[in-house]
C-alpha positions as CSV (number, residue, x, y, z in Angstrom):
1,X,52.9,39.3,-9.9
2,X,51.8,41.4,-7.0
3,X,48.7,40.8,-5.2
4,X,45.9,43.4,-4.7
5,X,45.7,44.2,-0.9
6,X,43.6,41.5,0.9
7,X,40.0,43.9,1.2
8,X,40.2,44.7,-2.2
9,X,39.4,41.4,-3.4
10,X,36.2,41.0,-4.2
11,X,34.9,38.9,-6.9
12,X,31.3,38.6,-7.9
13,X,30.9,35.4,-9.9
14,X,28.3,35.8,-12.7
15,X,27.0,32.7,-11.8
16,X,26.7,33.2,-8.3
17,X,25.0,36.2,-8.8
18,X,22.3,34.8,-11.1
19,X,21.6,32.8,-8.3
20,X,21.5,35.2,-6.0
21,X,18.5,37.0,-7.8
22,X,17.4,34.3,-8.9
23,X,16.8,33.5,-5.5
24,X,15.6,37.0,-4.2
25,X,13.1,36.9,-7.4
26,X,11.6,34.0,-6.1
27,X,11.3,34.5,-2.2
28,X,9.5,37.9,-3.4
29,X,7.9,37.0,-6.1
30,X,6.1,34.3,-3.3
31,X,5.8,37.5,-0.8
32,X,3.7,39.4,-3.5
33,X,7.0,41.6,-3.3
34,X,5.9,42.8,0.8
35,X,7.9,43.0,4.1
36,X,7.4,39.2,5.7
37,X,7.7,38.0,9.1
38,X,11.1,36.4,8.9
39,X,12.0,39.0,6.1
40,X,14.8,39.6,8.1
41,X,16.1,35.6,8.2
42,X,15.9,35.8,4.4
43,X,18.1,38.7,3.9
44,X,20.5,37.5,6.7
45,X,20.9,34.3,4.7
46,X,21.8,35.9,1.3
47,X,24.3,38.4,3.2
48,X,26.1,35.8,4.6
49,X,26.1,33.7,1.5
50,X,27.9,36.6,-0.4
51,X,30.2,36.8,2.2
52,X,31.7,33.4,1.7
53,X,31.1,33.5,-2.1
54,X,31.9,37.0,-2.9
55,X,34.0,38.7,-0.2
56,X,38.1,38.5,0.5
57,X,36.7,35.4,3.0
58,X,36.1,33.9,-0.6
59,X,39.1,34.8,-1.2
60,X,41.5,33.6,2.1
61,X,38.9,30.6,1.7
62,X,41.5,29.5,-1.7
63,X,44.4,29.7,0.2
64,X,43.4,28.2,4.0
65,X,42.0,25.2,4.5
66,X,40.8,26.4,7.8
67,X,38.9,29.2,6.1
68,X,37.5,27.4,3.4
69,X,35.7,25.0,6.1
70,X,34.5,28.0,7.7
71,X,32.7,28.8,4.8
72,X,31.4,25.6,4.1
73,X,29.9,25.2,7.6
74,X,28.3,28.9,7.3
75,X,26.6,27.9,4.4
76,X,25.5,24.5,5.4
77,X,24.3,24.9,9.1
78,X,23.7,29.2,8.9
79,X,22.5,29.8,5.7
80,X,20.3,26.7,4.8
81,X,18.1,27.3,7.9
82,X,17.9,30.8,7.9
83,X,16.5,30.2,4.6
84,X,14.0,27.5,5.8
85,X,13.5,29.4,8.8
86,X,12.0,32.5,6.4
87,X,9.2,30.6,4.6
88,X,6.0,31.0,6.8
89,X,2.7,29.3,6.0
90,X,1.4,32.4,5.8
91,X,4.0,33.9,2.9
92,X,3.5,30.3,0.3
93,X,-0.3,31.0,-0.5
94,X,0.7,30.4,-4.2
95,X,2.8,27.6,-3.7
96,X,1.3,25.8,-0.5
97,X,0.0,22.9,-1.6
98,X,3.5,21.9,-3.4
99,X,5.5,23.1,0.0
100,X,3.2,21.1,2.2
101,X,3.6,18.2,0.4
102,X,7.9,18.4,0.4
103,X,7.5,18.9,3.8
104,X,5.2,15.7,4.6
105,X,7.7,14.2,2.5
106,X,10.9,15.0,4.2
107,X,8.6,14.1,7.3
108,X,7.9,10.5,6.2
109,X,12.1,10.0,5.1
110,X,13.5,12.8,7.3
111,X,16.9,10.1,6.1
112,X,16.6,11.3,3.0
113,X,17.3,15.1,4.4
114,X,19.7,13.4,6.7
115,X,21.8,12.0,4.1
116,X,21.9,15.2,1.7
117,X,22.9,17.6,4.6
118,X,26.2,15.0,5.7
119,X,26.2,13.3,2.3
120,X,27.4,16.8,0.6
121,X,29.6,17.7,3.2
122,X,31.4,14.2,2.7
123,X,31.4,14.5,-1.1
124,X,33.7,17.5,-1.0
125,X,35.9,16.4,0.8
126,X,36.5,13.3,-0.8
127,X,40.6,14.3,-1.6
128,X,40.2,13.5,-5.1
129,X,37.1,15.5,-5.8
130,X,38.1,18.1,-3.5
131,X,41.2,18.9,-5.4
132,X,39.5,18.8,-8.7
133,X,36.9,21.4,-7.2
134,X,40.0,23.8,-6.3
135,X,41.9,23.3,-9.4
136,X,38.9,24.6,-11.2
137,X,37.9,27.3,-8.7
138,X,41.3,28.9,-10.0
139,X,40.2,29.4,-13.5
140,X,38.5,32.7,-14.5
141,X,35.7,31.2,-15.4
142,X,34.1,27.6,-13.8
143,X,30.6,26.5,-13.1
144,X,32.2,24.8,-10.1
145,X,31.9,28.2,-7.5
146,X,27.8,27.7,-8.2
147,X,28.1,24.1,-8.6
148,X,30.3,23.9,-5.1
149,X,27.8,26.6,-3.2
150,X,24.9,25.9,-4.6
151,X,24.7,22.9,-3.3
152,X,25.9,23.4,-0.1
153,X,23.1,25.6,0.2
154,X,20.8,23.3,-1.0
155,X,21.8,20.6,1.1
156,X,21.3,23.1,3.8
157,X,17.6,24.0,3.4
158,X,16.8,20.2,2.8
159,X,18.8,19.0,6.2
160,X,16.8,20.8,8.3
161,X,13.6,20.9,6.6
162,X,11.9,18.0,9.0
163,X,13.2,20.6,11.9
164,X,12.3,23.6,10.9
165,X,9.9,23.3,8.3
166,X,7.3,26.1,7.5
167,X,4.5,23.8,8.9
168,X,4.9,22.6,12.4
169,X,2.6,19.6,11.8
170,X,5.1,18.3,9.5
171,X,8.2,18.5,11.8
172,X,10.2,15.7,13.4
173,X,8.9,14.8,16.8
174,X,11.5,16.3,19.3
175,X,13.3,13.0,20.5
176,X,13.1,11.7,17.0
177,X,14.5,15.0,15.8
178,X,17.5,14.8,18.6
179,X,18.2,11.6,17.2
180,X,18.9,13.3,13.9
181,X,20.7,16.0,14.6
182,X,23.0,13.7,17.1
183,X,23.5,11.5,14.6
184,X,24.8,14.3,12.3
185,X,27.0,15.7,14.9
186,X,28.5,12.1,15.5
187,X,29.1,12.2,11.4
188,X,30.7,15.8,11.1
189,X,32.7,14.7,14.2
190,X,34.3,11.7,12.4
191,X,35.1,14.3,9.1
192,X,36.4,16.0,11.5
193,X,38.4,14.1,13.0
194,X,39.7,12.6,9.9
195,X,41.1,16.1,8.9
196,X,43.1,16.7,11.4
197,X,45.1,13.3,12.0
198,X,45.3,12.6,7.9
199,X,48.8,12.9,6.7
200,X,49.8,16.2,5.4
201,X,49.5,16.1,1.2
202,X,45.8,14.1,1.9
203,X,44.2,17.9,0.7
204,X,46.6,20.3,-1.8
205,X,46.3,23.9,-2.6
206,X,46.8,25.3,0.7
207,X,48.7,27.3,2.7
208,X,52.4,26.9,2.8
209,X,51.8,25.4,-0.7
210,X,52.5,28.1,-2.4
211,X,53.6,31.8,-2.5
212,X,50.2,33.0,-1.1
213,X,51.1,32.4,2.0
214,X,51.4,35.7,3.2
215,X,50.3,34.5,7.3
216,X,53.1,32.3,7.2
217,X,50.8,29.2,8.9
218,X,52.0,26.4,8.0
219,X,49.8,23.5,6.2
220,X,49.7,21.0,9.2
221,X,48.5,24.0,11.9
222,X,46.2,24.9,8.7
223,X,45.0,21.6,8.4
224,X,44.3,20.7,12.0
225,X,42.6,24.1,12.3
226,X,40.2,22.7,9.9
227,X,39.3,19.8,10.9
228,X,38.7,21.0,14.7
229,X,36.5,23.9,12.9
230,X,34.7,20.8,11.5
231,X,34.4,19.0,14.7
232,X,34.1,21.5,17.2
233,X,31.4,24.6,15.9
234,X,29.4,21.9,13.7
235,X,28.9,19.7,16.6
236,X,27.9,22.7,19.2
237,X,25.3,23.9,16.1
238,X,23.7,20.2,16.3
239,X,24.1,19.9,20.0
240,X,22.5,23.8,20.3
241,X,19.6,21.7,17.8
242,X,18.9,19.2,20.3
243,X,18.7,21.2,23.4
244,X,16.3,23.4,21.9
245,X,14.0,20.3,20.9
246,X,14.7,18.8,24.3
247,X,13.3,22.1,25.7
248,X,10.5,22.1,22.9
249,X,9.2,18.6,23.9
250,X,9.3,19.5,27.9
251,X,7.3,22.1,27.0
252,X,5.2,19.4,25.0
253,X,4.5,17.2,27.7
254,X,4.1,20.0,30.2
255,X,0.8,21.7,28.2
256,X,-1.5,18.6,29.0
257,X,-0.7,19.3,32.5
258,X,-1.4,22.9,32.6
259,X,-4.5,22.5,30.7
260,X,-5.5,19.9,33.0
261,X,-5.2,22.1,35.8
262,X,-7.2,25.4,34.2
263,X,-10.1,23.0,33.4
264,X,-9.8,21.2,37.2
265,X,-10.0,25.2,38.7
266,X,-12.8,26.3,36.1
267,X,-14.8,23.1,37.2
268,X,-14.0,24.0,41.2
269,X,-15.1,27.9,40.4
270,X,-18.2,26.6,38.8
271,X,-19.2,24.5,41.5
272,X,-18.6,27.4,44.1
């Protein structure tokens, strides 16, 4: 059977795009259906989530191991705080009450969040469970693609909730939240890690494995790819985390000073 050229193949999942708007319903709905702030962060998200769900990425992502990490780590570190990122304070008037209280929650057990954002990235790669999840992605019709990115999404948002929550109050302290995000890296690093150095037939359904292969990469240099894409761009996303809270509580501890100062030279000026 011949294949349709690679940019042809598009495939929009009916359950994927229920949740896609599903999901534009709601983050409007919430607007009152007007431009937001971080509007733009929103839409940036859901582009980049039909990308790797939709697009002939989705498509290379069945056949590559490599790509298929790509997209998991687009979803889980792009896509889940871009969506955090675009609820304001100012855009969840009818819902604020129930937002402020998730996010004094994920405050209080930031682990919780911790353990959802690396828990799911574990999960599916469990070998078992991973194959079963690609065996079904091959049928014409699965709840698994919604099931598989939904939740990768999810997992997103709720990861780094305590960091960048819609209410500041509510966030992580910044050596608390370096800590976190560490701690993550350190996890995705070991994933990593494990990837690349497992023996070959660990993950199935990948190039080399079968007549797809129309890059001719072979399933060790397909493997190892992924697991250094784990290792490598997930841990400069965390590490990218912590710099900007290191800078964040610099800036912190520098404010009492500087205030300290205009109120010692308002004093002086008065005096003169």
């Amino acid at each position: 059977m011949e294949m349709k050229p690679l940019m042809k193949q598009w495939h929009f999942d009916p359950l994927i795009m229920i949740l896609i708007i599903g999901m534009s319903y709601l983050y409007y709905l919430i607007t009152g259906f007007k431009e937001a702030k971080n509007t733009l962060c929103f839409l940036s998200a859901l582009f980049l989530f039909i990308l790797t769900e939709c697009s002939p990425i989705a498509a290379l992502g069945m056949r590559y191991f490599s790509v298929h990490m790509m997209v998991h780590v687009t979803q889980l570190l792009i896509c889940g705080p871009l969506l955090v990122i675009s609820f304001t304070p100012q855009i969840i008037s009818p819902l604020y009450n129930r937002i402020f209280a998730l996010s004094s929650f994920f405050n209080k057990y930031s682990w919780l969040a911790w353990l959802c954002g690396v828990g799911i990235m574990w999960f599916w790669h469990i070998p078992v469970v991973f194959d079963a999840a690609m065996n079904a992605m091959h049928n014409s019709f699965s709840f698994i693609p919604i099931l598989h990115g939904g939740s990768m999404l999810l997992a997103g948002m709720l990861f780094s909730w305590p960091i960048f929550g819609p209410f500041k109050s509510a966030h992580l302290q910044p050596l608390t939240g370096i800590v976190y995000l560490f701690t993550a890296c350190i996890s995705c690093s070991l994933l990593g890690l494990l990837i690349t150095f497992a023996p070959l037939n660990t993950w199935h359904n990948f190039a080399g494995m079968s007549p797809e292969n129309s890059w001719d990469i072979s399933p060790a240099v397909d493997q190892q790819a992924a697991g250094l894409i784990m290792w490598v761009p997930c841990c400069f996303v965390y590490l990218s985390g912590c710099l900007f809270l290191l800078y964040r509580w610099f800036a912190e501890t520098d404010l009492p000073k500087k205030n300290t100062n205009i109120q010692l030279n308002t004093s002086i000026a008065s005096h003169e």
